[in-house]
Backbone and ligand atoms as CSV (ligand in chain L), in Angstrom:
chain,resi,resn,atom,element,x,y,z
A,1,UNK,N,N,85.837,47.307,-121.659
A,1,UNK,CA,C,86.855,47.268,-120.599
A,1,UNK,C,C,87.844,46.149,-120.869
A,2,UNK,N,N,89.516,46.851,-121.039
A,2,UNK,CA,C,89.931,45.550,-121.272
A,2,UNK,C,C,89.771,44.097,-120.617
A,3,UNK,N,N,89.720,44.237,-118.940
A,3,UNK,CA,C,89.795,42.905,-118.155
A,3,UNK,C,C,88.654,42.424,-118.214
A,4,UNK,N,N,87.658,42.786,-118.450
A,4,UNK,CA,C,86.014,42.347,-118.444
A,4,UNK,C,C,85.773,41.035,-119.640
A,5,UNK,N,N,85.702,40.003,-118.899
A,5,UNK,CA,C,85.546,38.694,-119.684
A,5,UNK,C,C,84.290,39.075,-120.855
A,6,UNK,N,N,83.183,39.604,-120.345
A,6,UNK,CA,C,81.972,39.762,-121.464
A,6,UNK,C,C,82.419,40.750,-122.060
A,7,UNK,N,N,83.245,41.563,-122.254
A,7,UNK,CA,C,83.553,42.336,-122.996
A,7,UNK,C,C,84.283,41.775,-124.121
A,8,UNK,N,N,85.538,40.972,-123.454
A,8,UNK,CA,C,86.092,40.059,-124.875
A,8,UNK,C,C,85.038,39.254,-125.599
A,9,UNK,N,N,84.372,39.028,-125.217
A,9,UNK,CA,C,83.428,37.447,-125.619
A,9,UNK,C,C,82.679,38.595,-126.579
A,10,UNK,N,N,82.389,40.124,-126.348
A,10,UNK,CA,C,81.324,40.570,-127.408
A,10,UNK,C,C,82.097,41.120,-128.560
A,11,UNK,N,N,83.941,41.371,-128.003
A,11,UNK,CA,C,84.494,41.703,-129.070
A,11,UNK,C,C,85.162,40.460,-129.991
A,12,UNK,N,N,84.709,38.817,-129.402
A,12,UNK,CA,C,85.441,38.156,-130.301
A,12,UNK,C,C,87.068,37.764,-129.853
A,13,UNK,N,N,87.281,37.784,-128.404
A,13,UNK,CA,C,88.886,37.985,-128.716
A,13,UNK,C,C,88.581,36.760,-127.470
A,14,UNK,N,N,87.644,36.688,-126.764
A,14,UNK,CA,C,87.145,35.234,-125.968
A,14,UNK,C,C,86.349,34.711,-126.829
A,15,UNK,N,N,86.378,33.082,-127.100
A,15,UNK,CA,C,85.227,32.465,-128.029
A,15,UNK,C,C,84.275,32.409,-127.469
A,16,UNK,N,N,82.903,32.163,-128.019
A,16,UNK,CA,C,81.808,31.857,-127.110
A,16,UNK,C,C,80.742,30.943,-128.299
A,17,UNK,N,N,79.620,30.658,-127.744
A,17,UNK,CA,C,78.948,29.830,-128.855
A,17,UNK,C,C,77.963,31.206,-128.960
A,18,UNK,N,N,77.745,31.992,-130.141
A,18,UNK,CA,C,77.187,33.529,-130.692
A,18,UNK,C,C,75.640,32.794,-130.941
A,19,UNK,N,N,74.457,33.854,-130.514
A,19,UNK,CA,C,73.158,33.204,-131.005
A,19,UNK,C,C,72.691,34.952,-131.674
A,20,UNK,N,N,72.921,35.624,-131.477
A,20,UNK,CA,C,73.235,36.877,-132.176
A,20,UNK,C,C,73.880,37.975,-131.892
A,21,UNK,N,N,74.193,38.749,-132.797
A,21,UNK,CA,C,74.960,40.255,-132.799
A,21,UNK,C,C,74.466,41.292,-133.274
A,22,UNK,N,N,74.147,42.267,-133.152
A,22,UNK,CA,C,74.077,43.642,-133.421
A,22,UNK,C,C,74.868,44.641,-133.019
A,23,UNK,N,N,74.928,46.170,-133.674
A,23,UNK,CA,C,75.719,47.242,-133.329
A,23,UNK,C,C,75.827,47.388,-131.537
A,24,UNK,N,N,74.694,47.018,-130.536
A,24,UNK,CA,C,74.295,47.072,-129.363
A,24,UNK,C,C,74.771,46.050,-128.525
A,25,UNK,N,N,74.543,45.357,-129.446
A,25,UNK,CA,C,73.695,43.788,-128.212
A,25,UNK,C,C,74.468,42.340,-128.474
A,26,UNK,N,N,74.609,41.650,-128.167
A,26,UNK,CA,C,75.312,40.361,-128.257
A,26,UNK,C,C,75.009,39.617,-127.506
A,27,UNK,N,N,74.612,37.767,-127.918
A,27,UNK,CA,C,74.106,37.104,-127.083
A,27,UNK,C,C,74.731,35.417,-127.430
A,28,UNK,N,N,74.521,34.444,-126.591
A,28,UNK,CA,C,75.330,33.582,-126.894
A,28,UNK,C,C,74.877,32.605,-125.543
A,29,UNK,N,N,75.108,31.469,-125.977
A,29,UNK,CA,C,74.860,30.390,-124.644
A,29,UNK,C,C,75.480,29.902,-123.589
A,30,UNK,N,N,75.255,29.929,-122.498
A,30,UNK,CA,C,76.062,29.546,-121.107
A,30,UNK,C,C,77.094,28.775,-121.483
A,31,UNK,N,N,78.042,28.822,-120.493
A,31,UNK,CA,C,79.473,27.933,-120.971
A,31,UNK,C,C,78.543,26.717,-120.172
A,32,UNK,N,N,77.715,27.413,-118.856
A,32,UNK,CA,C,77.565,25.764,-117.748
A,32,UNK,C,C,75.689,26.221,-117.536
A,33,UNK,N,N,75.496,25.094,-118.977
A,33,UNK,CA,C,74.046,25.846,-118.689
A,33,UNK,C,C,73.308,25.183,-117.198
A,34,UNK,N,N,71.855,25.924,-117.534
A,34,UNK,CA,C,71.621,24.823,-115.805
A,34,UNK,C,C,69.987,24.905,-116.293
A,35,UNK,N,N,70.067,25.101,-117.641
A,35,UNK,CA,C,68.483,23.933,-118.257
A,35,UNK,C,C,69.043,23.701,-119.831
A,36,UNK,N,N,68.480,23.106,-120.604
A,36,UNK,CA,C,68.097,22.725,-122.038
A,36,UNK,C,C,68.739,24.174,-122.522
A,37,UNK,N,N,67.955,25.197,-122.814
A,37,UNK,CA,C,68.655,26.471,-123.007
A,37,UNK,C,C,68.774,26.991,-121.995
A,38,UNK,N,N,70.115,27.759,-122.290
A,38,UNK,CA,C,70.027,28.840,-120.606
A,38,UNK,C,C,71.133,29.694,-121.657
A,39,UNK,N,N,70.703,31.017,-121.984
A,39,UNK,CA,C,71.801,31.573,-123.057
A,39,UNK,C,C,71.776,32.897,-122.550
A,40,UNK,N,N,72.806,34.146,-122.835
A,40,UNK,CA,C,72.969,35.249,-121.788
A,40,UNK,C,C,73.111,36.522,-123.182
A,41,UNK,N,N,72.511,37.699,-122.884
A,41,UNK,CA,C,72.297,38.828,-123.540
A,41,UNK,C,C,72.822,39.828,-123.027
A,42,UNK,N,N,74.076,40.262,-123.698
A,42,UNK,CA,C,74.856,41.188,-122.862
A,42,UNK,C,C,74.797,42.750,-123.512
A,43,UNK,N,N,74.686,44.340,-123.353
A,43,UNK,CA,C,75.211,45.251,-124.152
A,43,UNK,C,C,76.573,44.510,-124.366
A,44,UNK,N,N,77.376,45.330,-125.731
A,44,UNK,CA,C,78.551,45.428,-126.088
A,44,UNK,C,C,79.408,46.347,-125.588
A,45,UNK,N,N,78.656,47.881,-124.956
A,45,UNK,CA,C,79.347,48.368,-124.143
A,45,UNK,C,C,79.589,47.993,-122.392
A,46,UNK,N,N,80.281,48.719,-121.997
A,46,UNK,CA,C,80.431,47.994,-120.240
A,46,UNK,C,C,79.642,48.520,-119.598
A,47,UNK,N,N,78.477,47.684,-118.816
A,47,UNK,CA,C,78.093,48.660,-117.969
A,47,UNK,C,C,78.482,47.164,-116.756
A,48,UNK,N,N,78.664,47.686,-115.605
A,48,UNK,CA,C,78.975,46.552,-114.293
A,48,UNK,C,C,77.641,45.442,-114.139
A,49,UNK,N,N,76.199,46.448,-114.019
A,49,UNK,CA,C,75.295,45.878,-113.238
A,49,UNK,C,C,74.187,46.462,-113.724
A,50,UNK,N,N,72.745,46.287,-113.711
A,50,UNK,CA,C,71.242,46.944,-113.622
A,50,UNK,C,C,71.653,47.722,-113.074
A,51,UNK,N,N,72.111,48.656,-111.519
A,51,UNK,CA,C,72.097,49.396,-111.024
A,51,UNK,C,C,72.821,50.417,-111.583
A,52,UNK,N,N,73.831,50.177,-112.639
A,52,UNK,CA,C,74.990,51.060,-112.828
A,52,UNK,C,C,74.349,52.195,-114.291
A,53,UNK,N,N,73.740,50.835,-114.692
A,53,UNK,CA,C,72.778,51.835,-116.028
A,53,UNK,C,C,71.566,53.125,-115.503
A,54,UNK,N,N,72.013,53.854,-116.436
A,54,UNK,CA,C,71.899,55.314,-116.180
A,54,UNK,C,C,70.662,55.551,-116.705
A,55,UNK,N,N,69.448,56.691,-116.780
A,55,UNK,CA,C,68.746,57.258,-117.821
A,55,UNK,C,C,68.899,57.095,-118.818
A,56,UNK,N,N,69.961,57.552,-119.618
A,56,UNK,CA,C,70.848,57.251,-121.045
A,56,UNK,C,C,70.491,56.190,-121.734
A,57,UNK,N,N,70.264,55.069,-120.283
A,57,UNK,CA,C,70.193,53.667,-121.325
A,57,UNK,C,C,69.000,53.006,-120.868
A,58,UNK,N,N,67.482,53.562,-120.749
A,58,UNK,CA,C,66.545,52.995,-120.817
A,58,UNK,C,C,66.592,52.632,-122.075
A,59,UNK,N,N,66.571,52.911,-123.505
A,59,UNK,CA,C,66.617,52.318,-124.280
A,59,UNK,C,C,67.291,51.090,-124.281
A,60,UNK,N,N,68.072,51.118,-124.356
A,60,UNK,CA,C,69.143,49.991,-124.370
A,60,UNK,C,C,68.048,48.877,-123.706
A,61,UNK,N,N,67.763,49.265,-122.340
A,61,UNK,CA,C,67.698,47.768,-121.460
A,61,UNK,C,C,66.044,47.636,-121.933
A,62,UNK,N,N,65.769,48.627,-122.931
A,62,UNK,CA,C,64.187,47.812,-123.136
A,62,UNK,C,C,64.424,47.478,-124.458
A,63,UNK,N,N,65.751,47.332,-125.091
A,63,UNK,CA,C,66.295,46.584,-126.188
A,63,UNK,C,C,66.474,44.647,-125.396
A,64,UNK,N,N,67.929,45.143,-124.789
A,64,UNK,CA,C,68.154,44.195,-123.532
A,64,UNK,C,C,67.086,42.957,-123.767
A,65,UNK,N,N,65.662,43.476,-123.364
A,65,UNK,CA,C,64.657,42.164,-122.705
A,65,UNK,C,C,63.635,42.324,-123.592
A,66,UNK,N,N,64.125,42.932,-124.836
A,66,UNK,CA,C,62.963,42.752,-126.172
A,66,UNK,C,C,63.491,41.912,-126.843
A,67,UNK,N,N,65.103,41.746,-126.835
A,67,UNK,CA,C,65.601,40.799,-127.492
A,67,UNK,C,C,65.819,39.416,-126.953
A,68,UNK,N,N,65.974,39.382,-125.660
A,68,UNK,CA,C,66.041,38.151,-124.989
A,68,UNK,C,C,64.786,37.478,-125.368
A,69,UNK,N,N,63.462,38.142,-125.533
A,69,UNK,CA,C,62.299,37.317,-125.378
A,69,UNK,C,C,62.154,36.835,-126.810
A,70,UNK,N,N,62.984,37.994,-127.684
A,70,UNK,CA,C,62.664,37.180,-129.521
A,70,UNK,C,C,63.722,36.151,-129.708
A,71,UNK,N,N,64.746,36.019,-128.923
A,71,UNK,CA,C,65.761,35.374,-129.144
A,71,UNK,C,C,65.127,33.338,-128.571
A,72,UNK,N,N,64.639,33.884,-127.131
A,72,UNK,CA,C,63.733,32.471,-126.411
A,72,UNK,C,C,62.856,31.908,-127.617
A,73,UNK,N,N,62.155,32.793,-127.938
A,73,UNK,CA,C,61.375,32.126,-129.147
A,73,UNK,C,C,61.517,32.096,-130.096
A,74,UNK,N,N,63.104,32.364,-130.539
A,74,UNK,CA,C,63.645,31.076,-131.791
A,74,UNK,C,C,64.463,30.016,-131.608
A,75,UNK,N,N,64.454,30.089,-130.050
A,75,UNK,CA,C,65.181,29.011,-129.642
A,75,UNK,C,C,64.199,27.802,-128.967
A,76,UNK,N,N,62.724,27.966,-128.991
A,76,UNK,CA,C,61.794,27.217,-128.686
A,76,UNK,C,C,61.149,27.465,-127.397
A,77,UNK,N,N,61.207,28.913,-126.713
A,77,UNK,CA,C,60.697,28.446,-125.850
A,77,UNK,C,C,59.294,29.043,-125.516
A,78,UNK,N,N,58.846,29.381,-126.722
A,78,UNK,CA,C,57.825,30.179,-126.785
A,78,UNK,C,C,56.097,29.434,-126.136
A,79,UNK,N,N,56.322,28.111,-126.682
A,79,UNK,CA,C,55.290,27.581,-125.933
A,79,UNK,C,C,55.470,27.324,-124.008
A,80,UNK,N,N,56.498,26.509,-124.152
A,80,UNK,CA,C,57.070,26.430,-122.469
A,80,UNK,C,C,57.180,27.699,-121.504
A,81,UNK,N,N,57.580,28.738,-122.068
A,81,UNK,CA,C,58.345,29.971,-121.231
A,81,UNK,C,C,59.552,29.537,-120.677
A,82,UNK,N,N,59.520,30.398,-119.788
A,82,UNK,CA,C,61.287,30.213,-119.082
A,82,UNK,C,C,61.340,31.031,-117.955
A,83,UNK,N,N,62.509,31.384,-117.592
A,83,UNK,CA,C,62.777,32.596,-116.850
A,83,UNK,C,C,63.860,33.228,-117.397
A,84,UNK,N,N,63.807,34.737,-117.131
A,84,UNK,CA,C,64.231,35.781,-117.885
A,84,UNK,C,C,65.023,36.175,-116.149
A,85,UNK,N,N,66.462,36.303,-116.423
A,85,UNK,CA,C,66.852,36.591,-114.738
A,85,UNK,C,C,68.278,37.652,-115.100
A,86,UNK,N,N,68.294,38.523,-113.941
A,86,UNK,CA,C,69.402,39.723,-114.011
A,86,UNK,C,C,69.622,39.776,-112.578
A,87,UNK,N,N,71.213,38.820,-112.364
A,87,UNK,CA,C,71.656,38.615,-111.062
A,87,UNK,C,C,72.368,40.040,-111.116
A,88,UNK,N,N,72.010,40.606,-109.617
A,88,UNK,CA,C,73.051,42.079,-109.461
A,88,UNK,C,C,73.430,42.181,-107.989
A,89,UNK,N,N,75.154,42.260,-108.659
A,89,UNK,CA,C,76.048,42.268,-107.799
A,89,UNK,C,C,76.247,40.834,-106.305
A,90,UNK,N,N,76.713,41.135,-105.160
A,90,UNK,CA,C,77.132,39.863,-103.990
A,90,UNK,C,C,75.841,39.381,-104.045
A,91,UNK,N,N,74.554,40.159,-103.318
A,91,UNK,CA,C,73.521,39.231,-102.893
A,91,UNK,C,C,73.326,38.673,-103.302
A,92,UNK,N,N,73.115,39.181,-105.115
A,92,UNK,CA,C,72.311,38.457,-106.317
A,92,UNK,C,C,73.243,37.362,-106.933
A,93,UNK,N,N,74.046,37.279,-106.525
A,93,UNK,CA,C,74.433,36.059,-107.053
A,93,UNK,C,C,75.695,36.771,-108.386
A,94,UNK,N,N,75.826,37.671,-108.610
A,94,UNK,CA,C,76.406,38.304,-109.862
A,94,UNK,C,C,77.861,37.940,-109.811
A,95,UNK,N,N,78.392,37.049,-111.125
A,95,UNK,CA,C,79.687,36.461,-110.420
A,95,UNK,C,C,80.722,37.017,-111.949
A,96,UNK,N,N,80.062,37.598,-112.827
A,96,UNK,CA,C,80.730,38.480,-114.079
A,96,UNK,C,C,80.107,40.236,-113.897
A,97,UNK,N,N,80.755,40.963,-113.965
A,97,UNK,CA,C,80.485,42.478,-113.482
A,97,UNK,C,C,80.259,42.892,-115.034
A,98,UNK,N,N,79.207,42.250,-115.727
A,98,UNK,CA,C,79.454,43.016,-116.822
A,98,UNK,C,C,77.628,42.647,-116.937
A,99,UNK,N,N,77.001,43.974,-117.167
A,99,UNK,CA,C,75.252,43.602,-117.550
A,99,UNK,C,C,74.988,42.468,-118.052
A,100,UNK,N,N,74.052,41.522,-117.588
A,100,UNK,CA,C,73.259,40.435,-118.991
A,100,UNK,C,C,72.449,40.026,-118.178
A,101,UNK,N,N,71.363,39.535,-118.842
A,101,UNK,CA,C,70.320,38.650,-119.259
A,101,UNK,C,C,70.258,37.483,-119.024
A,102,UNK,N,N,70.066,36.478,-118.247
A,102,UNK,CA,C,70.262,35.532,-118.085
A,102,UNK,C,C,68.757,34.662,-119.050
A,103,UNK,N,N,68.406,33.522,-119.804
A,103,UNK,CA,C,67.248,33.318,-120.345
A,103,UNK,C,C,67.564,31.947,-119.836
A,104,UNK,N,N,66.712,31.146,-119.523
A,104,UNK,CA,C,66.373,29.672,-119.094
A,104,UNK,C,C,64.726,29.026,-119.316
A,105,UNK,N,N,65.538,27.824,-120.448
A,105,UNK,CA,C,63.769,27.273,-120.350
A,105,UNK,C,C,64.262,25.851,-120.890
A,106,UNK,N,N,63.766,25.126,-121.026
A,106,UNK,CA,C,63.193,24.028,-121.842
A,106,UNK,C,C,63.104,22.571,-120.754
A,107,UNK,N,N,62.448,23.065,-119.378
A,107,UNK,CA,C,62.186,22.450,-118.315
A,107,UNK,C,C,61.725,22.767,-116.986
A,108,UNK,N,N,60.881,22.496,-116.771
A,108,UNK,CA,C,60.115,23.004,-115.575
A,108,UNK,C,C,60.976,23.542,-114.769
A,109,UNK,N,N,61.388,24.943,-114.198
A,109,UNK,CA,C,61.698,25.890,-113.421
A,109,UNK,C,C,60.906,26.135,-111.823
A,110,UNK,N,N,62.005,25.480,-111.212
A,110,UNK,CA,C,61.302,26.092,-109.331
A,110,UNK,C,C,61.288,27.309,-108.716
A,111,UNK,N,N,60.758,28.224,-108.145
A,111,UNK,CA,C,60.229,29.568,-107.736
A,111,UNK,C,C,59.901,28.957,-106.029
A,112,UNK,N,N,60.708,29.958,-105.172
A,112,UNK,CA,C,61.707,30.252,-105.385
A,112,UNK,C,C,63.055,29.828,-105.622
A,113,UNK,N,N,64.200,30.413,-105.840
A,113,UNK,CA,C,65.416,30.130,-105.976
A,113,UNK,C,C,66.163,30.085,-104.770
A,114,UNK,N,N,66.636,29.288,-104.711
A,114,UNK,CA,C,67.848,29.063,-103.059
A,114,UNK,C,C,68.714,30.734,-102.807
L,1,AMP,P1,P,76.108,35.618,-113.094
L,1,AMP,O1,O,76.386,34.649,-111.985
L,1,AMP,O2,O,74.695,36.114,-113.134
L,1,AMP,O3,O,77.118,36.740,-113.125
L,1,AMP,O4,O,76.248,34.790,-114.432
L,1,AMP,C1,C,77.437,34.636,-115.127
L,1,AMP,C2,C,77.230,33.507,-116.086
L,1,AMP,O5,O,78.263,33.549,-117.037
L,1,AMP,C3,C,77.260,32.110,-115.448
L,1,AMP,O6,O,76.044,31.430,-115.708
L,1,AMP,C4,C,78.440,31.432,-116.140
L,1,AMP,O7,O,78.228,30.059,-116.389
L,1,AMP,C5,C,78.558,32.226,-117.423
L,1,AMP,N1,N,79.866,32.245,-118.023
L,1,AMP,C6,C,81.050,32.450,-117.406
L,1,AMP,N2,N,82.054,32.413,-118.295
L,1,AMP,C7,C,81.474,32.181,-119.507
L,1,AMP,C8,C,81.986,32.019,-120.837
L,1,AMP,N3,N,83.304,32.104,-121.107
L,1,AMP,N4,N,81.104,31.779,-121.838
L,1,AMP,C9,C,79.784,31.680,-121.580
L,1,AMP,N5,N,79.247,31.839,-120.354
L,1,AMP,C10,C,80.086,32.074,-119.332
């Protein structure tokens, strides 16, 4: 989508700091992290939200959070863990309309969230 900020950022035409790429998938670290790592896993195509993905793309989203979790544990957080989070839409907090992954670790995490 042209106006869709994660859309530039997966085509390269927004910079971002890249932690990987594939034909699918693209991932890269918070501009404003809010731990040690906190890095975001987006498709390359548009989808708005979790809710908006279709049948079509169960694959995809069990790509999505297969890669977030290999990605955490080359980024260290394999002993610690983290949280793995997918804000959707007003309630959730969703403040970019474009799918991702949110990954956070490398410091004790509070449950629940405000
Ligand atoms: P959400 O509130 O779940 O939609 O999360 C959007 C996330 O995108 C926030 O954590 C922002 O800090 C992050 N973000 C916004 N703009 C950029 C950017 N240009 N590069 C990297 N992360 C960004």
């Amino acid at each position: 989508m042209d106006d869709c900020l994660f859309c530039k950022i997966a085509r390269g035409v927004v910079p971002s700091r890249k932690i990987f790429e594939d034909g699918e998938l693209f991932a890269f670290h918070d501009v404003a992290p809010q731990a040690p790592v906190h890095f975001l896993v987006i498709p390359k195509r548009h989808i708005a939200n979790v809710m908006e993905a279709g049948g079509a793309d169960e694959a995809l989203l069990g790509r999505l959070l297969g890669t977030a979790a290999s990605l955490a544990k080359e980024l260290g957080l394999e002993e610690g863990g983290g949280r793995f989070v997918v804000n959707c839409k007003a309630d959730g907090g969703q403040t970019v309309d474009h799918l991702h992954i949110h990954v956070l670790g490398g410091r004790s995490l509070r449950w629940p969230p405000g």
